[in-house]
C-alpha positions in Angstrom: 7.3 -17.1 66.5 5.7 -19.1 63.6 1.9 -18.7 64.0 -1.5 -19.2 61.9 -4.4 -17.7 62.9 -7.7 -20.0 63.3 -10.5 -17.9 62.2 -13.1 -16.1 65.1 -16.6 -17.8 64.7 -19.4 -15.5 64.4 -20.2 -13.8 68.1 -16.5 -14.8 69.4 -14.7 -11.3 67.9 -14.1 -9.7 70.9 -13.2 -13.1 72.9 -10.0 -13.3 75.2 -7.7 -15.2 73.2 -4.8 -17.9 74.9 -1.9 -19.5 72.5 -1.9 -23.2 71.8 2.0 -24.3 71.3 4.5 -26.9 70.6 8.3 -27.1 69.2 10.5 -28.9 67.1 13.9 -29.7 68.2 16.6 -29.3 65.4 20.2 -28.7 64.8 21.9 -30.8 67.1 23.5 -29.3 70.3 23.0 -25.7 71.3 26.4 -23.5 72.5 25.2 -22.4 75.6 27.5 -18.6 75.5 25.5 -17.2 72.5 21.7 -18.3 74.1 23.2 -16.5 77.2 24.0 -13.7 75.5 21.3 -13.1 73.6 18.9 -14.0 76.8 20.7 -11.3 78.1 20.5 -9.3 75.8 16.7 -9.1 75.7 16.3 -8.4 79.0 15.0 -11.5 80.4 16.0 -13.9 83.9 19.5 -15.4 83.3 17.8 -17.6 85.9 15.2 -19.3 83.6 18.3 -20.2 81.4 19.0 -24.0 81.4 21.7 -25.3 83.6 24.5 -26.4 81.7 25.7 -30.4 81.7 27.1 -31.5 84.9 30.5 -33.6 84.4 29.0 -36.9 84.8 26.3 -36.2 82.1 29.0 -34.4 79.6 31.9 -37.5 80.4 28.8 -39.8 79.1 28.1 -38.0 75.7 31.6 -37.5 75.3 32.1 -41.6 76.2 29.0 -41.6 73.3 30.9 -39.3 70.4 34.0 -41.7 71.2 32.2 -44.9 70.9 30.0 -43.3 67.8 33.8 -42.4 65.6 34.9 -46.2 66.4 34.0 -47.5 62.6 36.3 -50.5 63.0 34.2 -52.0 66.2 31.0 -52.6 68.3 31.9 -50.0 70.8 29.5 -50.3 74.1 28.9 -47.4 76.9 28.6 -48.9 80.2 29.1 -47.2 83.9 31.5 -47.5 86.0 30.8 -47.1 89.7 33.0 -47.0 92.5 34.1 -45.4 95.8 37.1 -43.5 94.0 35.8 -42.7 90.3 32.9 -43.0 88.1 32.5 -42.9 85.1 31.6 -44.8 81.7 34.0 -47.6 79.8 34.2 -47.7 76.2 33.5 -51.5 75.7 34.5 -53.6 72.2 31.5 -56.3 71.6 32.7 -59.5 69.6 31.0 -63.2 69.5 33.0 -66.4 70.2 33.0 -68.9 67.6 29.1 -69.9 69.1 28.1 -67.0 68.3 28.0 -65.5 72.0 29.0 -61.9 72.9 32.8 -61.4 74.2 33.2 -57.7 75.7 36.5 -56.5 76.4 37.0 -52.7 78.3 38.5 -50.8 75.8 39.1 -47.3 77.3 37.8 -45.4 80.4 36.6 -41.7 81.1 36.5 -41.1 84.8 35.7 -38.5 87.2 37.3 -39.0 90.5 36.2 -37.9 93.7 37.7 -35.6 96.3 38.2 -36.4 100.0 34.6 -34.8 100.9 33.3 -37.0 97.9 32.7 -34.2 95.2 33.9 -34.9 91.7 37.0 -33.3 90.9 38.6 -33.9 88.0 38.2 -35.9 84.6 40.8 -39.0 84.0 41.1 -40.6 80.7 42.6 -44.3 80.8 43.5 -46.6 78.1 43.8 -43.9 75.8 46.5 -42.9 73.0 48.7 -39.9 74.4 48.3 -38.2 71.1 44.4 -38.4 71.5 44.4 -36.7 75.1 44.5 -33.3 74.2 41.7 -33.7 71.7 39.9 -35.4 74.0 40.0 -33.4 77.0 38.9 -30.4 74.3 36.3 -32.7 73.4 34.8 -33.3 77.0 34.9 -29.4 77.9 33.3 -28.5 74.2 30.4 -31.2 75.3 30.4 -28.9 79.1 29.5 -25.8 77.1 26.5 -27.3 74.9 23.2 -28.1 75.7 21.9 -31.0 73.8 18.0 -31.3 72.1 17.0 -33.2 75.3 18.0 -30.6 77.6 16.8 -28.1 75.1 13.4 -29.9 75.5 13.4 -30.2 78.9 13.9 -26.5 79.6 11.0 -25.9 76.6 8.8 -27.8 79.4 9.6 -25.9 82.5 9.4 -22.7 80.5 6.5 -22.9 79.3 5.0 -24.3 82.3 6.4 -21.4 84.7 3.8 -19.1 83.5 0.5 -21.1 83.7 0.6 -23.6 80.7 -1.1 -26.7 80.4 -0.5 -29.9 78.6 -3.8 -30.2 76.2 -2.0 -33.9 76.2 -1.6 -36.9 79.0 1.6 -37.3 77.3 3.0 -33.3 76.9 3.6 -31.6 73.9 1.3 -29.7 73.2 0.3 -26.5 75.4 -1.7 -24.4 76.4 -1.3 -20.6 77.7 -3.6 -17.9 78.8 -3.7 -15.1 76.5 -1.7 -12.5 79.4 1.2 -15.0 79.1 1.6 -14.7 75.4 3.7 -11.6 74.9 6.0 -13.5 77.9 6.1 -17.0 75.8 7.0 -15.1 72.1 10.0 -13.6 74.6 11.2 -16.6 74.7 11.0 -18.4 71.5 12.2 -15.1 69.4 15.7 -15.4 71.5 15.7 -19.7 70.6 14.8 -18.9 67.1 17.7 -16.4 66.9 20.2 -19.1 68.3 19.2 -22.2 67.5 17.6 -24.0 64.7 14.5 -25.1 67.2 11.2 -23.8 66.4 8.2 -23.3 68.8 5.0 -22.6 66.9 2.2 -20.8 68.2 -1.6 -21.1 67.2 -3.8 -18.2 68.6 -7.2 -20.5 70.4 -10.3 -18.6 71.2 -12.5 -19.1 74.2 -15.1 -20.8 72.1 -17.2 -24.0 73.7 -14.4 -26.6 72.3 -11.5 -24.2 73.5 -12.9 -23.6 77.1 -13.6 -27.3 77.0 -10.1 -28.8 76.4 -8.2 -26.0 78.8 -10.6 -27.1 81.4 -10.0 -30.6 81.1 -6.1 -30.5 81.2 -6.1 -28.3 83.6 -8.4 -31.0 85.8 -6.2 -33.5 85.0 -3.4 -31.8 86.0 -4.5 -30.7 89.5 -6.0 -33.8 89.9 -3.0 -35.6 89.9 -1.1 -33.0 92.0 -3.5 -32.6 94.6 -3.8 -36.6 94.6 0.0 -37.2 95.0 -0.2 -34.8 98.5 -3.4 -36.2 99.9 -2.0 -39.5 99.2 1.4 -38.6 100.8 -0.5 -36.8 103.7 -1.6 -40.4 104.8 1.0 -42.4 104.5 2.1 -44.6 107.4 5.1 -47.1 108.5 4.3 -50.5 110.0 3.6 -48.7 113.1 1.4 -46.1 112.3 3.8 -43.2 112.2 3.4 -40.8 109.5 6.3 -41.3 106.8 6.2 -37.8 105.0 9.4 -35.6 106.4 9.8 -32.4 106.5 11.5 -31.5 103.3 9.1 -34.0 101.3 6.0 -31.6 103.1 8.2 -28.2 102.1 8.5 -29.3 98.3 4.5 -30.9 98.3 4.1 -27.2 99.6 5.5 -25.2 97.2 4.1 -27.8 94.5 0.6 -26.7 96.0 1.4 -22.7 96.2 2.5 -22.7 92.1 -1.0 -25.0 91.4 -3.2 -22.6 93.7 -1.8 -19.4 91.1 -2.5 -21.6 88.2 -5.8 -22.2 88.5 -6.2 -18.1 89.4 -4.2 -17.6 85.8 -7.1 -19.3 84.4 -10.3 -18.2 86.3 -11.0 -15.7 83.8 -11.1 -18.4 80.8 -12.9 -20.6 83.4 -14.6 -18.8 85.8 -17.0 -20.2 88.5 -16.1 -24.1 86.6 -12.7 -23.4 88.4 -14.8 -23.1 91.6 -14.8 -26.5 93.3 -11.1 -27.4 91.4 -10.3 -24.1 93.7 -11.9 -25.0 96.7 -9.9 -28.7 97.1 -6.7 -27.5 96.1 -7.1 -24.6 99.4 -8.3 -27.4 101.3 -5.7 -29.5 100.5 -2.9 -27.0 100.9 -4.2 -25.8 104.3 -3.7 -29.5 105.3 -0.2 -30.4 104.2 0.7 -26.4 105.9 -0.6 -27.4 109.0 1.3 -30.5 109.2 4.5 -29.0 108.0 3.8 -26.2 111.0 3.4 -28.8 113.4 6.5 -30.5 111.9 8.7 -27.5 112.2 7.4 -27.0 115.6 9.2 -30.1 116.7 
């Protein structure tokens, strides 16, 4: 893991330390078989792995790479939706002698549904027989890669299964308490094996302006956590009934259970400033698993 090292002020030698980190996504699409392996291979969870593209989401960058080799035209990627087959249309944009747009559907991938309304099996319309075969390669090549979105995306749920928080409204930028370091350079030494990504790791002290911007994103985050459930917890129809269901109350639960061991991950940064953060989020998740008791009870 890429890493400077922020000098100790004077008094602060001996302070716990947490990890301040972010990533840059490079190199285009990630095979998924050698991050496996190596995952595997260093002895951590296949299931924190990413889940691979589902056929829908792979048909549509595959739709994309077509449209993206057609030099000779304006090639468009629009849905198609129906009771049968899905899917996305390759599109050819011209303009009318005004000036105005003309679209005519070029080509079509499809995924068409079974009986019990799975999808089954990719169709490819429109298309040159002597493309079909390259094609259909195509699509499964774009099954077995993850792209620098999804790369992202897992980044985010990685680093925010053991106790980060965003030190921005907008992500990015994270932070981790110093026991979850070891866990988080785990990680990023299999993605930097694989991949061309790199996470980048900054060692932050438990100095004033440290404890200070932990504490804060860590507010906000509970804040708007706890927030969404008291708000949900007092939600009515037109007649007064309660709206929130059962499984909404079993996900605000666990949503509750994985904030309630966050804030514990940080009460030794934090201590008794975690306190009253502490005290609502209890509160709060004694209420929604009283209701949901009450709920399962009838």
């Amino acid at each position: 893991m890429n890493a400077k090292v922020i000098a100790l002020p004077k008094g602060l030698e001996n302070a716990e330390t947490g990890t301040i980190t972010y990533w840059r996504l490079a190199g285009g699409a990630v095979a998924y078989a050698p991050l496996r392996d190596a995952w595997v291979a260093a002895g951590l969870n296949v299931g924190d792995l990413p889940a691979l593209p589902s056929m829908h989401t792979a048909l549509h960058r595959t739709a994309q790479l077509l449209a993206d080799e057609d030099r000779r035209h304006t090639t468009l990627v629009r849905p198609i939706r129906g009771s049968e087959a899905s899917g996305f249309a390759l599109v050819h944009e011209t303009h009318d002698e005004s000036g105005l747009p003309r679209h005519t559907v070029h080509r079509e991938l499809v995924v068409a549904r079974g009986t019990d309304n799975t999808l089954t099996r990719v169709e490819l319309r429109g298309f040159d027989p002597a493309d079909v075969e390259r094609i259909q390669e195509l699509y499964l090549e774009v099954r077995t890669r993850l792209s620098t979105q999804d790369v992202g995306g897992w980044l985010v749920d990685l680093v925010q299964g053991i106790h980060a928080v965003s030190l921005r409204d907008t992500g990015g930028i994270y932070y981790l308490p110093a026991r979850e370091s070891v866990a988080w350079q785990r990680y990023c030494d299999v993605l930097h094996a694989v991949t061309e990504c790199r996470v980048f790791a900054i060692p932050a002290l438990d100095g004033a302006g440290a404890v200070e911007a932990v504490l804060d994103a860590l507010q906000r985050e509970s804040t708007a956590v706890l927030e969404q459930a008291s708000n949900q917890l007092h939600e009515v129809d037109a007649d007064g009934k309660r709206t929130v269901g059962k499984r909404a109350l079993k996900t605000r639960a666990d949503r509750l259970e994985i904030l309630e061991k966050k804030i514990e991950a940080y009460s030794g940064l934090l201590g008794a400033r975690l306190n009253d953060l502490h005290a609502r989020a209890s509160d709060v998740a004694a209420k929604v698993g009283e209701l949901l008791l009450t709920e399962l009870e009838t």
